[in-house]
KEPAKE-399025 format. One record per residue (C-alpha): x, y, z; chain; residue in one letter. Coordinates in steps of 0.25 Angstrom, whole numbers, padded with zeros to 4 digits, always signed. Layout:
BEGIN
+-------+-------+-------+--------+---------+
:     x :     y :     z : cadena : residuo :
+-------+-------+-------+--------+---------+
:     X :     Y :     Z :      A :       a :
...
+-------+-------+-------+--------+---------+
! end
This chain:
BEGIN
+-------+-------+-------+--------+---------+
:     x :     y :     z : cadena : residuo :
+-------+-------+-------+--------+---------+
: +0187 : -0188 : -0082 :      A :       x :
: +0190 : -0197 : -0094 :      A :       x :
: +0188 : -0190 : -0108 :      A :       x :
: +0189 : -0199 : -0120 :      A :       x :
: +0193 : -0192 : -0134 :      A :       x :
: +0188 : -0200 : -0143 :      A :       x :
: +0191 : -0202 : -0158 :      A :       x :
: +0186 : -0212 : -0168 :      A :       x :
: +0196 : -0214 : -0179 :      A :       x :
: +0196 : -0221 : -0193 :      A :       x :
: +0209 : -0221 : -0201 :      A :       x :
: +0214 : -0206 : -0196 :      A :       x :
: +0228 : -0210 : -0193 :      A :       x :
: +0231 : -0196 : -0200 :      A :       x :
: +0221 : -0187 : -0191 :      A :       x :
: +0220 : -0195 : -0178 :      A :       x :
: +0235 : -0189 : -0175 :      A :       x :
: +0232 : -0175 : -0174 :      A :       x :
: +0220 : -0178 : -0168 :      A :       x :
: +0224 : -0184 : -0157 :      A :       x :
: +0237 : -0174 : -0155 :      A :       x :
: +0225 : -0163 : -0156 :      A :       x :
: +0217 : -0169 : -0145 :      A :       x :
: +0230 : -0172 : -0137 :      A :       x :
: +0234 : -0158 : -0138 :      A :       x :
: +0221 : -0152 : -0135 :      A :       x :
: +0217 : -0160 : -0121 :      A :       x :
: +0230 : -0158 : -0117 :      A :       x :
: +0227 : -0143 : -0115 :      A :       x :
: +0215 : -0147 : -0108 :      A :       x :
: +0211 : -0150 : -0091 :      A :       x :
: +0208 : -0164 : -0097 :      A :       x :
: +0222 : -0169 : -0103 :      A :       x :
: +0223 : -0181 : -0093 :      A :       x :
: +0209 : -0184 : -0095 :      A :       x :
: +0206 : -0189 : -0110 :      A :       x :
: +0209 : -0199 : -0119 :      A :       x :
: +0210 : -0202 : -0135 :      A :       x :
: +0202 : -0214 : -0138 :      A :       x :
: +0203 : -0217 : -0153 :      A :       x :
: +0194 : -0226 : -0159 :      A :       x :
: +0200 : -0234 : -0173 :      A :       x :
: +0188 : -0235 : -0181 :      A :       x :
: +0196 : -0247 : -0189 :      A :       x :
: +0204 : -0240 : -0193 :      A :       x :
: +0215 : -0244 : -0206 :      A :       x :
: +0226 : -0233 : -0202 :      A :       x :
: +0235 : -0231 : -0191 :      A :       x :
: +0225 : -0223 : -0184 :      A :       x :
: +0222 : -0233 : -0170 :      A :       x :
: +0239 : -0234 : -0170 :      A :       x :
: +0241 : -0217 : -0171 :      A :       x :
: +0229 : -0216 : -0161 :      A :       x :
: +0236 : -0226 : -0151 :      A :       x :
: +0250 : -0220 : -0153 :      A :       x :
: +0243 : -0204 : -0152 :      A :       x :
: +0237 : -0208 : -0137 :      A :       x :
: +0222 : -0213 : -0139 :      A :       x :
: +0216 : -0225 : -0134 :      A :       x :
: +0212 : -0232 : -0146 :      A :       x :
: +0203 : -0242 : -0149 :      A :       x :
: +0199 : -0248 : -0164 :      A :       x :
: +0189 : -0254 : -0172 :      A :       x :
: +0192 : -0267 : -0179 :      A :       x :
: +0186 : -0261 : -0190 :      A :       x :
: +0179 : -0247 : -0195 :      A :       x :
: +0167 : -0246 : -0189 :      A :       x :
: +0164 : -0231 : -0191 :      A :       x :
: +0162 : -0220 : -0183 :      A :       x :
: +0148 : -0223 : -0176 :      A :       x :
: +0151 : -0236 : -0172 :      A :       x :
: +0166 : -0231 : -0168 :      A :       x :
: +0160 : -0220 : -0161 :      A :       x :
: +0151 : -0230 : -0151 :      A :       x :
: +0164 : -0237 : -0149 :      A :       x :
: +0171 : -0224 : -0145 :      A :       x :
: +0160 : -0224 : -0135 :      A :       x :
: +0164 : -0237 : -0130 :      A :       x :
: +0176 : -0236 : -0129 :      A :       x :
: +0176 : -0221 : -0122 :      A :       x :
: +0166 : -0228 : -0112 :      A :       x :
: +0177 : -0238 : -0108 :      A :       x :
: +0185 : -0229 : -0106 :      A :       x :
: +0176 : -0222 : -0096 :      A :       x :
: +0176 : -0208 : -0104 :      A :       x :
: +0169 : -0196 : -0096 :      A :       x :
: +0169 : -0188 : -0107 :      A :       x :
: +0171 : -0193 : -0122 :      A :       x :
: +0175 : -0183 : -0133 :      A :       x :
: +0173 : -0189 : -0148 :      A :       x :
: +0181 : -0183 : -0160 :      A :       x :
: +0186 : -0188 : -0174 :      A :       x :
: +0199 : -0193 : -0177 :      A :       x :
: +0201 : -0183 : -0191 :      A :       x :
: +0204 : -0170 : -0184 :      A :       x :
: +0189 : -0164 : -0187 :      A :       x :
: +0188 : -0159 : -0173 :      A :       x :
: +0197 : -0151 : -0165 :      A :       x :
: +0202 : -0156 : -0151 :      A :       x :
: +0200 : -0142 : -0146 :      A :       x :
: +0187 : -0144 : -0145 :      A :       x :
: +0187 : -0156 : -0135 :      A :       x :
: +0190 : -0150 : -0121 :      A :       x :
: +0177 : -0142 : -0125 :      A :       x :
: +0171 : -0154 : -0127 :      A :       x :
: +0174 : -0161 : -0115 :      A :       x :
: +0172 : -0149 : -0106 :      A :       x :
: +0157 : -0148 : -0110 :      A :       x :
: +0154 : -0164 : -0107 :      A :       x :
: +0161 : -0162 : -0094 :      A :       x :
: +0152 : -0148 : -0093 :      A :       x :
: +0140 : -0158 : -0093 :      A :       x :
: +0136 : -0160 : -0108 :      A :       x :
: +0136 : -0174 : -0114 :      A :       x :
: +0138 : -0171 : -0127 :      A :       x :
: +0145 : -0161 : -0132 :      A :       x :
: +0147 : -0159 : -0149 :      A :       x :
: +0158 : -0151 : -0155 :      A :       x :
: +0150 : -0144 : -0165 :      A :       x :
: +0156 : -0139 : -0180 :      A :       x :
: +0142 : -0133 : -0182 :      A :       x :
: +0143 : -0124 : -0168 :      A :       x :
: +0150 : -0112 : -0171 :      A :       x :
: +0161 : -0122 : -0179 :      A :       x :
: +0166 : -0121 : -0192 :      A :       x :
: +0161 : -0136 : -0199 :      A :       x :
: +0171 : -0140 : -0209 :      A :       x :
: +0162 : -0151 : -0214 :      A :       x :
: +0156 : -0152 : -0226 :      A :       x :
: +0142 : -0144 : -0230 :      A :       x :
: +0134 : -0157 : -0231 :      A :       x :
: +0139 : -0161 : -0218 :      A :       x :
: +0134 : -0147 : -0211 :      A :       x :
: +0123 : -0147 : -0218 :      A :       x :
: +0120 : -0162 : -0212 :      A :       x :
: +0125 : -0158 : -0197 :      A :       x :
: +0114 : -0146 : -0197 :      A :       x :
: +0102 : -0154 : -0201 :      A :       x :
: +0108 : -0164 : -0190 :      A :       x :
: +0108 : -0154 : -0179 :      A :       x :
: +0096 : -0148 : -0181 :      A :       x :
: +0091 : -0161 : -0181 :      A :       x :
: +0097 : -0164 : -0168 :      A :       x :
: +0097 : -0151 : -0161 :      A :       x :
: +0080 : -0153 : -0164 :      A :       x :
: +0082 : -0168 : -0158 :      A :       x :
: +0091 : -0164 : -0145 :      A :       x :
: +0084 : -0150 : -0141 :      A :       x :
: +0100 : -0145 : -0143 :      A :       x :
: +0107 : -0139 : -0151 :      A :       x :
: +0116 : -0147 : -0159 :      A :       x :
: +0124 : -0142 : -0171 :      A :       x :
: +0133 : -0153 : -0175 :      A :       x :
: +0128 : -0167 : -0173 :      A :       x :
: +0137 : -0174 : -0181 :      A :       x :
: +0152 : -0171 : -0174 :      A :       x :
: +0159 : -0180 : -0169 :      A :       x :
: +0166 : -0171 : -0160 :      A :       x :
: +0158 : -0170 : -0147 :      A :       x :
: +0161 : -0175 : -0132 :      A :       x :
: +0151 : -0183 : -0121 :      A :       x :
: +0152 : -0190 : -0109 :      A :       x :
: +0151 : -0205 : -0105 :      A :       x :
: +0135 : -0204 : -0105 :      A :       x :
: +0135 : -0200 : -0119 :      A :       x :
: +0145 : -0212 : -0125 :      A :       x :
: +0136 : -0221 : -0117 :      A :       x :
: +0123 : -0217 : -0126 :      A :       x :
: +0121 : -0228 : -0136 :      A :       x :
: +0123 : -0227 : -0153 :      A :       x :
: +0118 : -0235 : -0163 :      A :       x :
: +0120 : -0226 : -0176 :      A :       x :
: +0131 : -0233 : -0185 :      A :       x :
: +0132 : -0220 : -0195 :      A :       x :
: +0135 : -0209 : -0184 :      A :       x :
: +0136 : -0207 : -0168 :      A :       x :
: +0136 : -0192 : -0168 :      A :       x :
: +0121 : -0190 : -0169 :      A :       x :
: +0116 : -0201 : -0161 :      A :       x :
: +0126 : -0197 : -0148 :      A :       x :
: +0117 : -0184 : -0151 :      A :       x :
: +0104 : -0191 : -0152 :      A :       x :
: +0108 : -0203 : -0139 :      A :       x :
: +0113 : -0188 : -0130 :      A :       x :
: +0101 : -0180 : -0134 :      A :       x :
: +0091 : -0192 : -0129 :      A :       x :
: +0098 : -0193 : -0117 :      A :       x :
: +0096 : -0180 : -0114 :      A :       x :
: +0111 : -0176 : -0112 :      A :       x :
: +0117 : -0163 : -0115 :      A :       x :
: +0123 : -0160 : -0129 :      A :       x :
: +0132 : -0146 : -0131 :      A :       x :
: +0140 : -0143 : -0144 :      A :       x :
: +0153 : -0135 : -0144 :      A :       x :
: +0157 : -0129 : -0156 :      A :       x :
: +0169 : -0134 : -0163 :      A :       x :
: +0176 : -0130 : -0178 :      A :       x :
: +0181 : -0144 : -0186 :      A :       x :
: +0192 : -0146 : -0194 :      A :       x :
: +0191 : -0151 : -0209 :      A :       x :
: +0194 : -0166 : -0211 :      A :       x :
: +0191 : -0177 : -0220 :      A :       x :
: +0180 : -0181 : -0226 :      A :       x :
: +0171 : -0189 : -0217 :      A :       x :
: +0169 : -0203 : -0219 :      A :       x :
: +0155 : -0205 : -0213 :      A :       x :
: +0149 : -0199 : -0226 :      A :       x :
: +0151 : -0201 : -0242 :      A :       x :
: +0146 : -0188 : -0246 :      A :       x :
: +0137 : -0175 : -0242 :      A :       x :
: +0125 : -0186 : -0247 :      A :       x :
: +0128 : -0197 : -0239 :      A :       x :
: +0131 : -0188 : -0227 :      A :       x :
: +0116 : -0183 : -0227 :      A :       x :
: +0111 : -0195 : -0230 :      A :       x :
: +0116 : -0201 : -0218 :      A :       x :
: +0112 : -0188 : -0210 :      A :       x :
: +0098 : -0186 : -0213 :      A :       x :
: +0095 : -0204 : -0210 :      A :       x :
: +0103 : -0199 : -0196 :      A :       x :
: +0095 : -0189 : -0195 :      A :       x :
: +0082 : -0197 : -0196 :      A :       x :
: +0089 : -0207 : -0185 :      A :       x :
: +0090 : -0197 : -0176 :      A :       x :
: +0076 : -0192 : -0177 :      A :       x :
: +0072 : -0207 : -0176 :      A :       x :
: +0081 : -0210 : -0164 :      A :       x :
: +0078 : -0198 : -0154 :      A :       x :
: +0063 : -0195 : -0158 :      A :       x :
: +0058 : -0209 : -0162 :      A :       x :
: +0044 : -0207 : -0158 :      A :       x :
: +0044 : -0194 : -0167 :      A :       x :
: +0051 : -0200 : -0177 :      A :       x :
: +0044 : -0214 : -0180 :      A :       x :
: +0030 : -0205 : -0175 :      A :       x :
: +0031 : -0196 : -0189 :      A :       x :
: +0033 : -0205 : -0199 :      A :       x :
: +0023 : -0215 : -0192 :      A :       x :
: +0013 : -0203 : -0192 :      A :       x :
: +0018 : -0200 : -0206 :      A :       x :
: +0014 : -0213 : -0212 :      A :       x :
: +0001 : -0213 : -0204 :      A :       x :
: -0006 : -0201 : -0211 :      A :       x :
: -0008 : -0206 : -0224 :      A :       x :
: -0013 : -0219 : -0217 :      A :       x :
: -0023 : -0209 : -0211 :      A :       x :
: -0024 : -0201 : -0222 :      A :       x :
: -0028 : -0212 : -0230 :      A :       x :
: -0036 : -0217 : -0218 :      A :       x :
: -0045 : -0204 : -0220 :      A :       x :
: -0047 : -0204 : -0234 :      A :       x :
: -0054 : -0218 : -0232 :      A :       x :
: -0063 : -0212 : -0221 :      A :       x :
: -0066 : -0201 : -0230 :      A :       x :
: -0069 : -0210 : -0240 :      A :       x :
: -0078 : -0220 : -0232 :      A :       x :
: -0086 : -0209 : -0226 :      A :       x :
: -0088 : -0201 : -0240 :      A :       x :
: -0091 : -0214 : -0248 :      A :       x :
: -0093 : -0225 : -0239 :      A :       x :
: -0084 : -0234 : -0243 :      A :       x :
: -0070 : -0238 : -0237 :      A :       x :
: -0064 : -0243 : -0251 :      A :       x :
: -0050 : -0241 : -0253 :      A :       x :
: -0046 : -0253 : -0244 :      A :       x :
: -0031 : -0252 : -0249 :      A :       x :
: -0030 : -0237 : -0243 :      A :       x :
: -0035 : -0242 : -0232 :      A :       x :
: -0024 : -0253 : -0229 :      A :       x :
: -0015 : -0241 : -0233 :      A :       x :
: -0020 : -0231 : -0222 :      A :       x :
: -0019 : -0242 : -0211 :      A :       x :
: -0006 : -0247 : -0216 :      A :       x :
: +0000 : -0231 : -0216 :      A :       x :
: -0007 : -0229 : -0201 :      A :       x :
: -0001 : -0244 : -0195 :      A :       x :
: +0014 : -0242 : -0201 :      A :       x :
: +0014 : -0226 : -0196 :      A :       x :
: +0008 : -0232 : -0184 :      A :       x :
: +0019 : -0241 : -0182 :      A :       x :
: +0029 : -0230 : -0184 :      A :       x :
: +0025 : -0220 : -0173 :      A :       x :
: +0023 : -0234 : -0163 :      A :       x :
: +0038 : -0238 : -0168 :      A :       x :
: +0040 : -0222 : -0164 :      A :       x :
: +0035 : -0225 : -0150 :      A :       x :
: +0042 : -0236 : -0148 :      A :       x :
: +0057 : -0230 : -0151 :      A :       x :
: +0054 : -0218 : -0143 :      A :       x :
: +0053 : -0226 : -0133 :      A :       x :
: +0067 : -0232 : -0132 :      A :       x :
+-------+-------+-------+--------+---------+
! end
């Protein structure tokens, strides 16, 4: 069995050391110490952090340039696949997630689950910021409604998967954590969380501020809806627009049978213009849901 630990890294040539002595410490007490590797994948990064990776033991592979985290992540995917990875673990480079959790991890993939999450929101205590938790629970309320599971942190980046998993295709260039939930769920694979206490780190550098944060949650949270349930999704707005097309399709008819005369010609236009557009929408549904 191959197991691929895998870390994305941009500029942390002051927090990739300990993280790998950590990991390297950690599966040494583990049945699996001759079976994994470090892969570090240099996000273009400006540092020393591809030459401290390369001196610390990983296999490390760069970006010519920074290309941030979802599209490094896909690459990830890549190059774990190349390297012909039974079971992939994905953590981050700064320290946030201790590598006592990773035999755990590892030993639920190989138990027959295909993704397994370290949760912060399972019984952990979530050093993050109160926006941020406040974002993670409308997320996985969200999502456990979506999957039929429960899930309570969709947007860690610690979790663990087989080779089935890394395969599934991702096309969101903001984030991969959701989508790897949403691509799993349709596949009908198995999902499982562990639960897992953080440490506090830097700021993140995906978001700005708690405002740009939620921003960019809730118009994820709208893709998700729209990528997993298209038919309901294109199906309510499209019926949406058509009621006051039939609304204002009835008030005519009322009007014609009370007075006799259509009149009105420009409501008219406007009530078929309403039903053809939502029309549209709910076909447009049918067709995505097909897919």
């Amino acid at each position: 069995m191959k197991i691929i630990i895998s870390i994305p890294a941009y500029n942390e040539e002051k927090t990739l050391p300990p993280v790998i002595a950590e990991l390297k410490k950690v599966m040494k007490s583990t049945q699996y110490k001759s079976q994994y590797k470090i892969l570090v994948l240099n996000d273009g990064s400006t540092d020393k952090t591809a030459l401290i990776a390369k001196t610390a033991g990983a296999i490390v592979v760069s970006n010519k340039k920074n290309i941030g985290l979802a599209e490094t992540f896909k690459r990830e995917m890549e190059e774990c696949l190349k390297l012909d990875a039974d079971v992939i673990v994905h953590t981050d480079a700064d320290g946030q997630y201790p590598a006592k959790y990773i035999p755990k991890l590892i030993e639920k993939v190989i138990l027959g689950h295909d993704l397994v999450i370290g949760s912060r929101f399972s019984g952990g205590n979530y050093s993050g910021s109160i926006s941020k938790k406040v974002g993670n629970i409308a997320f996985a309320k969200t999502f456990s409604k979506l999957l039929n599971t429960k899930i309570t942190d969709t947007t860690t980046g610690f979790r663990a998967f087989g080779k089935n998993v890394a395969k599934l295709p991702l096309i969101n260039s903001f984030t991969y954590t959701q989508e790897q939930l949403i691509r799993v769920g349709k596949k009908g694979l198995s999902i499982c969380e562990i639960p897992i206490t953080t440490r506090k780190t830097r700021a993140s550098r995906l978001f700005k501020n708690p405002f740009d944060y939620a921003i960019k949650a809730w118009i994820n949270i709208l893709r998700i809806y729209r990528d997993f349930e298209p038919l309901k999704f294109f199906g309510k707005i499209g019926l949406l627009i058509m009621v006051p097309g039939f609304l204002i399709g009835i008030y005519l008819l009322m009007n014609l049978i009370i007075t006799g005369h259509a009149g009105y010609i420009n409501f008219s236009i406007l009530s078929i213009l309403f039903i053809i557009v939502g029309l549209q929408i709910v076909l447009f549904g049918f067709l995505a849901d097909m897919r």
